[in-house]
C-alpha positions as CSV (number, residue, x, y, z in Angstrom):
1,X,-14.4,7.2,-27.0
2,X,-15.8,4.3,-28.9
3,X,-16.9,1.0,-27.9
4,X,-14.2,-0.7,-29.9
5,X,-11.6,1.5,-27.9
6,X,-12.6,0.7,-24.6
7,X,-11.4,-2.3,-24.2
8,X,-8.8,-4.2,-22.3
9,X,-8.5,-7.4,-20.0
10,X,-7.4,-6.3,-16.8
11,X,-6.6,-2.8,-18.0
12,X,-8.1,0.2,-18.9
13,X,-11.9,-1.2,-18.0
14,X,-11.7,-2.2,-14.8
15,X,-9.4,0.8,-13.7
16,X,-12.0,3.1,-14.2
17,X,-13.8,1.3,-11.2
18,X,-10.4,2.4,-9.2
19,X,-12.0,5.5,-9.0
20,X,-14.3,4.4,-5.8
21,X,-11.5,3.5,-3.7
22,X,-9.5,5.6,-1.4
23,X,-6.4,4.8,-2.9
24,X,-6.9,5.9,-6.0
25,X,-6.2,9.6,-5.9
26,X,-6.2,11.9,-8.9
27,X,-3.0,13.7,-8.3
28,X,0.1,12.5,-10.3
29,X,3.4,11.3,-9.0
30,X,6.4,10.5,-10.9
31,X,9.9,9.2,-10.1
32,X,12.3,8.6,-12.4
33,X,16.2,8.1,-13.3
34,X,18.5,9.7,-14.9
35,X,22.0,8.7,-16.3
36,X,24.7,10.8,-14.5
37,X,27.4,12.5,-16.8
38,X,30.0,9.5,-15.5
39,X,27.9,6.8,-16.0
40,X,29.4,3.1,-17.2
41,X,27.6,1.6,-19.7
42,X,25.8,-1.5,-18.7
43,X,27.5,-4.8,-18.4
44,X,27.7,-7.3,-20.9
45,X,25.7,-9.6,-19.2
46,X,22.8,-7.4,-19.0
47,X,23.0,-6.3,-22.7
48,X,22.9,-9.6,-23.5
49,X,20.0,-10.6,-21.5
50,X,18.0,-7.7,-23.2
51,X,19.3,-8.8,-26.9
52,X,18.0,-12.7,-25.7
53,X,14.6,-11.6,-24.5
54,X,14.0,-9.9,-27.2
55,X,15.2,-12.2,-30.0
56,X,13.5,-14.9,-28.3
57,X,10.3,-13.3,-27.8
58,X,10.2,-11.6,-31.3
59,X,10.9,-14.9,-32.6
60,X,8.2,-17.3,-30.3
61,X,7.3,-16.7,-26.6
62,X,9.3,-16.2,-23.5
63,X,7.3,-16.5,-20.1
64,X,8.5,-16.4,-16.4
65,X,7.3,-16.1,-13.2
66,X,7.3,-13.3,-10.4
67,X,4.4,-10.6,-9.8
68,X,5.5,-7.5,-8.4
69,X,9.8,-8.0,-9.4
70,X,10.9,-10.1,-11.9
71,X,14.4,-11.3,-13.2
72,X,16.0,-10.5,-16.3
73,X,17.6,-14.2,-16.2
74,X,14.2,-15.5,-15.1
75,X,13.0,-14.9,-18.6
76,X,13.0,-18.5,-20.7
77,X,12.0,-19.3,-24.4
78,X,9.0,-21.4,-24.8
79,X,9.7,-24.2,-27.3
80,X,6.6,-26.4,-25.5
81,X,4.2,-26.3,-23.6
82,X,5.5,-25.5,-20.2
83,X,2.4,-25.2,-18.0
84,X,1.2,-27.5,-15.2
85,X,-0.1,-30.8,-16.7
86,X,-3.7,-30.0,-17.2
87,X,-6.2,-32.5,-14.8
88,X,-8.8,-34.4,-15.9
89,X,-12.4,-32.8,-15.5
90,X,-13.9,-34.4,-12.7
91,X,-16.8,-36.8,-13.4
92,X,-20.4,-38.0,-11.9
93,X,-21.9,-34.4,-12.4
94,X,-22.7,-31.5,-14.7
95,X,-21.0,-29.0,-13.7
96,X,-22.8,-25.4,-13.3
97,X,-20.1,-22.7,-13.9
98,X,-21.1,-18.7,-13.7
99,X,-18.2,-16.3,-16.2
100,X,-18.5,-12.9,-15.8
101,X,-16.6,-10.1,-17.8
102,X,-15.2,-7.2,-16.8
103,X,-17.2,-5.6,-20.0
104,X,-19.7,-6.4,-22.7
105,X,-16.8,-5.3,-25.0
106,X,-13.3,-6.4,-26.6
107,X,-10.7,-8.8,-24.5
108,X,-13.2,-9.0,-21.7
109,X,-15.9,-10.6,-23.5
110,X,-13.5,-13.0,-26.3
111,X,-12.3,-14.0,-23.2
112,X,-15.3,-14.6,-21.3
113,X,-16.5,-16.0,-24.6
114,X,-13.7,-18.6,-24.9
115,X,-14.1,-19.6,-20.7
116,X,-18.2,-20.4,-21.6
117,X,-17.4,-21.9,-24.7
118,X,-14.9,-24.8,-23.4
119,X,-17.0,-25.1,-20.4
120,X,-19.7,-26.3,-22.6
121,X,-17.4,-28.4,-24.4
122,X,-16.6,-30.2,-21.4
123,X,-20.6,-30.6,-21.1
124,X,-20.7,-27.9,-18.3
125,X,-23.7,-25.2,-18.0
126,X,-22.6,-22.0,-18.6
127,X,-23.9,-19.0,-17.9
128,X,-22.2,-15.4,-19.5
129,X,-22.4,-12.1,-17.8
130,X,-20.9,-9.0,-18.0
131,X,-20.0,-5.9,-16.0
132,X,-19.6,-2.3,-17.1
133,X,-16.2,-1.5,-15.4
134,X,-17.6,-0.2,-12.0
135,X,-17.3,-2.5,-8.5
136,X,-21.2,-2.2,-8.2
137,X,-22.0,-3.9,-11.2
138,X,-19.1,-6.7,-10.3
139,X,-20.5,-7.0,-7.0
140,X,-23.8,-7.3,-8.5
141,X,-23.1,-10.1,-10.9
142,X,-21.3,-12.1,-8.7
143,X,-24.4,-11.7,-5.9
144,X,-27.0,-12.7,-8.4
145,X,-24.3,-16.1,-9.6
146,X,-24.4,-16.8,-6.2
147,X,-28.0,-16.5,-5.6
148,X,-28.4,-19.3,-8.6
149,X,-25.7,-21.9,-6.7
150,X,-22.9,-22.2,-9.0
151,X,-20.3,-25.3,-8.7
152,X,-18.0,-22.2,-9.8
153,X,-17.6,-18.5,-11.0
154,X,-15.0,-17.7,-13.2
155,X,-14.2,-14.0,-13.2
156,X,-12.4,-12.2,-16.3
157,X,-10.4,-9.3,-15.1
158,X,-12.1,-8.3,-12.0
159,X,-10.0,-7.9,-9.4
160,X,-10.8,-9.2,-5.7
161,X,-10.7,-6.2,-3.9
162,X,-13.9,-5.0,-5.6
163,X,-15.5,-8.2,-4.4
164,X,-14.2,-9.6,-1.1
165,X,-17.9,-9.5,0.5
166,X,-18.9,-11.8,-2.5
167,X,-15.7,-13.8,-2.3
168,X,-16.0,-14.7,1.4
169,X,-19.6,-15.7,0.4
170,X,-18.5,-17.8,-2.0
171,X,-16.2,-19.6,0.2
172,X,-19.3,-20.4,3.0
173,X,-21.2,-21.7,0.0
174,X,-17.9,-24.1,-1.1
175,X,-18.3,-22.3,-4.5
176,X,-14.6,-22.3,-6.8
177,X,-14.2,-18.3,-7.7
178,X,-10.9,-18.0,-10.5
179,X,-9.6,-14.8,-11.0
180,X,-8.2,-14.1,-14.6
181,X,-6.1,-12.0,-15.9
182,X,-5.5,-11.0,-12.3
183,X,-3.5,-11.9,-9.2
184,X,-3.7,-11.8,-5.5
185,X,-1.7,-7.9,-6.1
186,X,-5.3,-6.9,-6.7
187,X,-7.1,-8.0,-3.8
188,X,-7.3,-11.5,-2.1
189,X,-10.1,-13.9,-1.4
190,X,-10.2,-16.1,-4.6
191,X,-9.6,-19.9,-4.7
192,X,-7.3,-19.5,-7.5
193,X,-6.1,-17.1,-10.1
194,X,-4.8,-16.9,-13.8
195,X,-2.8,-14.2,-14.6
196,X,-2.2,-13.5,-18.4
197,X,1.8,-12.0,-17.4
198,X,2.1,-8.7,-17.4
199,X,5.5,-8.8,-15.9
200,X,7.0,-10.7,-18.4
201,X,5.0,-8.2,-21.1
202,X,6.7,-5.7,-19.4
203,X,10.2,-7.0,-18.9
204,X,10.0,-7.5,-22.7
205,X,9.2,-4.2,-23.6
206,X,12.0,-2.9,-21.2
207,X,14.4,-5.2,-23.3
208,X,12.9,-3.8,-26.6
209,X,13.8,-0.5,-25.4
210,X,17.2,-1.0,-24.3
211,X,18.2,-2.7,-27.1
212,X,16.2,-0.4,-30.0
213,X,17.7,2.5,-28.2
214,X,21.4,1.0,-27.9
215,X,21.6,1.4,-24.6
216,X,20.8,4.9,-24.2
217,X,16.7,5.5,-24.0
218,X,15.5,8.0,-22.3
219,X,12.1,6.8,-22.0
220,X,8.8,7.5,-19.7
221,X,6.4,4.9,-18.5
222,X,3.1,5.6,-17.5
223,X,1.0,3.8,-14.5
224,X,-2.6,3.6,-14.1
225,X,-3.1,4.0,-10.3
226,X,-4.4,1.2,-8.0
227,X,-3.8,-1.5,-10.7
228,X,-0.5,-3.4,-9.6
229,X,-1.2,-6.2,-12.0
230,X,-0.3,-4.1,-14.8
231,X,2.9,-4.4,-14.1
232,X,4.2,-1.3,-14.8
233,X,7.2,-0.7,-12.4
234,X,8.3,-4.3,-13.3
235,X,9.4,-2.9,-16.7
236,X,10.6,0.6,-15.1
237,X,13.0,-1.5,-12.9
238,X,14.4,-3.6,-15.3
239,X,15.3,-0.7,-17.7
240,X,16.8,0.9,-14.9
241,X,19.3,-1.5,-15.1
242,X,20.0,-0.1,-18.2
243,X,22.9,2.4,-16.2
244,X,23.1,5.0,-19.3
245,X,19.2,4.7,-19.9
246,X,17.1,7.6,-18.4
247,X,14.0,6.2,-16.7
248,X,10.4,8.2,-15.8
249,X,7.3,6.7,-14.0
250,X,3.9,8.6,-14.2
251,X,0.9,7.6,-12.4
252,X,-2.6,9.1,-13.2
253,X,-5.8,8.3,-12.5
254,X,-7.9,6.0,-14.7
255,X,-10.3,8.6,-15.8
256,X,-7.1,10.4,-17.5
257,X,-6.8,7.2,-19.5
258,X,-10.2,6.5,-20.0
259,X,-11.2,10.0,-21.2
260,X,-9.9,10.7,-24.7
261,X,-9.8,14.2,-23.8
262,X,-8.3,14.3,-21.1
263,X,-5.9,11.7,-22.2
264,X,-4.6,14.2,-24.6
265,X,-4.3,17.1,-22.9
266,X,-1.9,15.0,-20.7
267,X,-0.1,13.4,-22.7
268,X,0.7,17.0,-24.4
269,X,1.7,18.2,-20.8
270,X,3.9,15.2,-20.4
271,X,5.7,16.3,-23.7
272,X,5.9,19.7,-23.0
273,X,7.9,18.5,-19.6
274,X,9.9,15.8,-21.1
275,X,10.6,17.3,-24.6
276,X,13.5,15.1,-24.9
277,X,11.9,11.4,-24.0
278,X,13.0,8.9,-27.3
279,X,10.0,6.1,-26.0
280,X,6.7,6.3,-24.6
281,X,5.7,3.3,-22.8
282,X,1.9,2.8,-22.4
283,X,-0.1,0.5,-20.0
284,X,-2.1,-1.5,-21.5
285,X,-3.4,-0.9,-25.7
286,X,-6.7,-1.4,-24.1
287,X,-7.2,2.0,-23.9
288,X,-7.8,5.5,-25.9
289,X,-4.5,5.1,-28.7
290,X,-5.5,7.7,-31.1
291,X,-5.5,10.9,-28.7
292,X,-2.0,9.7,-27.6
293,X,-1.0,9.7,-31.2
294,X,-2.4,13.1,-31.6
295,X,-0.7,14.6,-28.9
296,X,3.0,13.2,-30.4
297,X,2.0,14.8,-33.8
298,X,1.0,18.1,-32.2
299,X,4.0,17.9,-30.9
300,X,6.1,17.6,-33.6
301,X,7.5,14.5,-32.6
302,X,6.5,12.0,-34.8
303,X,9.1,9.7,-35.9
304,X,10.9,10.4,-33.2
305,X,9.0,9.5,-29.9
306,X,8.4,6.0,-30.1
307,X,5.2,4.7,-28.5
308,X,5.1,0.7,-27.1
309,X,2.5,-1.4,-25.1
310,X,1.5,-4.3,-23.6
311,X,-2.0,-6.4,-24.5
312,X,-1.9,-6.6,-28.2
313,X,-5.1,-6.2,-29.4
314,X,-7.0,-6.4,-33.1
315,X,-7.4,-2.3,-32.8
316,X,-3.8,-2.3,-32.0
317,X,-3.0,-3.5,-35.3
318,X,-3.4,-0.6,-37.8
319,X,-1.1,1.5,-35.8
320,X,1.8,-1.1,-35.3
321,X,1.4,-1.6,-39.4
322,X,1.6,2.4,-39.7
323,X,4.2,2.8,-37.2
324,X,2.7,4.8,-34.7
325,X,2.7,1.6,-32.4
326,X,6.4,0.8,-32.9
327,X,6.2,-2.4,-30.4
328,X,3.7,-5.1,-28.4
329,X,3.6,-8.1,-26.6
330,X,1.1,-10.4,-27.6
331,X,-0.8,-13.2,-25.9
332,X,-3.1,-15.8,-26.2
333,X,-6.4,-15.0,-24.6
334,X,-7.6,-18.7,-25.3
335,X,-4.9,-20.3,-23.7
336,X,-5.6,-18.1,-20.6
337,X,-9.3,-19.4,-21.0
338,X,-8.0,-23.2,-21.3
339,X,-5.8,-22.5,-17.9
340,X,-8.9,-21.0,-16.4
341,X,-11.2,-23.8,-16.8
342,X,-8.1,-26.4,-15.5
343,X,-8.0,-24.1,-12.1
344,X,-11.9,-24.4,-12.0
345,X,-11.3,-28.3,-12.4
346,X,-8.6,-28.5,-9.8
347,X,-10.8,-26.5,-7.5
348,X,-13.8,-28.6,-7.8
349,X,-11.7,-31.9,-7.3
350,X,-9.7,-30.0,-4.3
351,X,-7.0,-30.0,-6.0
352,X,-4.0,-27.5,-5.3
353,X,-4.7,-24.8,-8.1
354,X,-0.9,-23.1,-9.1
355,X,-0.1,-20.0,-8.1
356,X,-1.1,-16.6,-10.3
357,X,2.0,-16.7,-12.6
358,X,2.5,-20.6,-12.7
359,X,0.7,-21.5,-15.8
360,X,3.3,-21.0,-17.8
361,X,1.2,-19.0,-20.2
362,X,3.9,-17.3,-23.6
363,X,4.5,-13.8,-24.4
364,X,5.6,-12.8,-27.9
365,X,7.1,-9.4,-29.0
366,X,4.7,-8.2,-32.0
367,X,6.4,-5.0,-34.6
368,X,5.8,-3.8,-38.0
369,X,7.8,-6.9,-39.6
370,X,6.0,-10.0,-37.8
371,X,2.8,-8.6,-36.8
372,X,-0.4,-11.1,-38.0
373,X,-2.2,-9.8,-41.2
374,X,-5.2,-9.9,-39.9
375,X,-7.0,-7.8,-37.0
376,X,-9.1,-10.7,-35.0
377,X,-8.7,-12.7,-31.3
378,X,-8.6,-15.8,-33.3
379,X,-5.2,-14.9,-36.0
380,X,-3.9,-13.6,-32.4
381,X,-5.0,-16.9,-30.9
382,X,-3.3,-18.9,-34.2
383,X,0.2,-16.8,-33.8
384,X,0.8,-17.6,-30.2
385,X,-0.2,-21.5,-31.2
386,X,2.0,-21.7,-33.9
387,X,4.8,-20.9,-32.1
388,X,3.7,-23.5,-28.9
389,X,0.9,-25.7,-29.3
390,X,-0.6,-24.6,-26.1
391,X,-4.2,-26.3,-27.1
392,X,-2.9,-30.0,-27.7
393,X,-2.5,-30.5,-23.7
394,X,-6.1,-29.4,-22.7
395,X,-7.6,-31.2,-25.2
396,X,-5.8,-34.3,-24.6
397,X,-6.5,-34.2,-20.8
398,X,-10.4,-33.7,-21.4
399,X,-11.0,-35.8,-24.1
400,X,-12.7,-33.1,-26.3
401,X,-12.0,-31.7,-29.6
402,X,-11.3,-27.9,-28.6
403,X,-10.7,-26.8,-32.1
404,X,-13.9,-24.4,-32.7
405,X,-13.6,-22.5,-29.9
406,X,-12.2,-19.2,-29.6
């Protein structure tokens, strides 16, 4: 697998560390359900909510909030910015910050990137590490950020049950630890998190199924075990609702993601057992694509398995323009920087930081016909904004001119 594959936020990278922990087991488990030959088609009011979510988040954004469950009628369209008013930085002191990334690679480090970047705007130190995807090295960065007595550590996609021994240390030391891209689901002990909502990612591409399939999917989600912020059985639940929809969950491990050939061989096995499944619902698009695309076209199904994911990424891009990728949500990793830094602010002026999914952060729908022509972080960045000016708040609040970064 190359560098440029290997990837994602909260995804594919850091659930290869699952590996070390208990209850990550390598065994698959699946559930799913199937329409029964009498079922009654869904009601109107939940064939309209898909058709809404998915006009309005093909159109601009949608966001919500709820972690593990999430409402159908929860979903809103973003017109504005609907986050928490963004505090000013606190004053009287240069600010030492420590950001560390889940990898040297991809979304990790562009959003790691961003974090340092309007840190230093703000006239903050900054200091940028990354991990390589195991617990050791996370545990290891954040012992050597302590070790140099940070105001704060902002943390991209590392989730807190890889680091509660540095996290409590944190606390005695009265150091602000953010969690981004993650939420309490992944392990407690941070001051405050950001979550870049996967739920809502999810609930949209439930909606895109429902309503690209009429109604009558029979589709197959996979899971990556031990990584609840993913998200996945938000979007198996909601197309359950779907009553003539047929519904499948797998779960494998992380290194049958993570390994292209492994990946492949079972993804073909999946096939093989669900010869009739009409959508393929992915993760994340931060990991392996092109074996999964291999597999379909061994199979013969090409054209007529459709493939969808959350995380929307510039590698994801060739494939949604080629059709491989039929659908994926989109969102802006600088605006999940910008509400990073505002938790770090309220944290250092003991403020109460919002809660994981209360940052109001947008999710758009991304296919073939609206899909950015170019493949970079910063035309991803310049789609979510021109849809909601999520930058004009921040910059405001602080004073500074956040216009080169990201």
């Amino acid at each position: 697998m190359t560098q440029q594959r290997w990837r994602s936020l909260a995804s594919g990278v850091v659930a290869a560390s699952c590996l070390v922990l208990a209850s990550c087991s390598t065994s698959n488990s699946g559930g799913g359900s199937a329409p029964s030959s009498g079922s009654v088609a869904p009601s109107a009011a939940t064939s309209a909510g898909y058709q809404k979510v998915v006009s309005e988040a093909r159109s601009g954004l949608v966001t919500a909030k709820g972690a593990s469950s999430l409402a159908l009628t929860s979903i809103k369209e973003l017109t504005s910015f609907d986050g928490p008013t963004p505090v000013k930085q606190p004053t009287g002191k240069r600010y030492k910050i420590a950001v560390i990334g889940c990898a040297p690679v991809g979304a990790c480090l562009n959003t790691a990137n961003n974090i340092r970047d309007i840190a230093t705007e703000l006239g903050w130190s900054a200091a940028l590490s990354s991990g390589d995807g195991t617990p050791q090295s996370f545990q290891q960065l954040f012992s050597t950020a302590l070790s140099q007595h940070p105001d704060a550590i902002v943390a991209v996609a590392v989730s807190g049950i890889f680091v509660q021994q540095q996290l409590a240390q944190a606390k005695e030391q009265g150091v602000v630890a953010i969690g981004v891209n993650v939420s309490s689901l992944g392990g407690p002990g941070y001051t405050g998190y950001v979550d870049g909502r996967e739920p809502v990612s999810k609930a949209v591409l439930a909606s895109w199924i429902a309503t690209d399939s009429h109604e009558k999917a029979r589709a197959v989600f996979l899971d990556i075990q031990g990584n609840p912020d993913l998200a996945v059985a938000v979007g198996a639940t909601l197309l359950k609702q779907c009553s003539t929809c047929s519904v499948k969950t797998e779960s494998w491990s992380p290194t049958d993601f993570i390994d292209p050939v492994k990946e492949q061989q079972k993804v073909t096995a999946l096939l093989q057992t669900n010869s009739d499944a009409q959508y393929l619902v992915l993760p994340t698009s931060g990991l392996p694509l092109t074996p999964v695309f291999q597999a379909i076209s061994q199979a013969g199904l090409s054209g007529k398995l459709k493939v969808v994911a959350s995380d929307f990424d510039p590698p994801s891009l060739a494939p949604i323009q080629s059709g491989q990728l039929s659908a994926s949500t989109v969102m802006s990793q600088k605006w999940l920087a910008l509400a990073s830094i505002d938790a770090v602010n309220r944290g250092l002026a003991k403020q109460p930081i919002p809660a994981a999914d209360a940052w109001g952060i947008g999710i758009g729908l991304i296919d073939k016909s609206n899909a950015p022509s170019t493949a970079s972080y910063s035309a991803f960045d310049s789609y979510v904004r021109s849809k909601v000016d999520f930058v004009a708040p921040y910059a405001k609040a602080w004073n500074v001119d956040l216009g080169s970064v990201g």
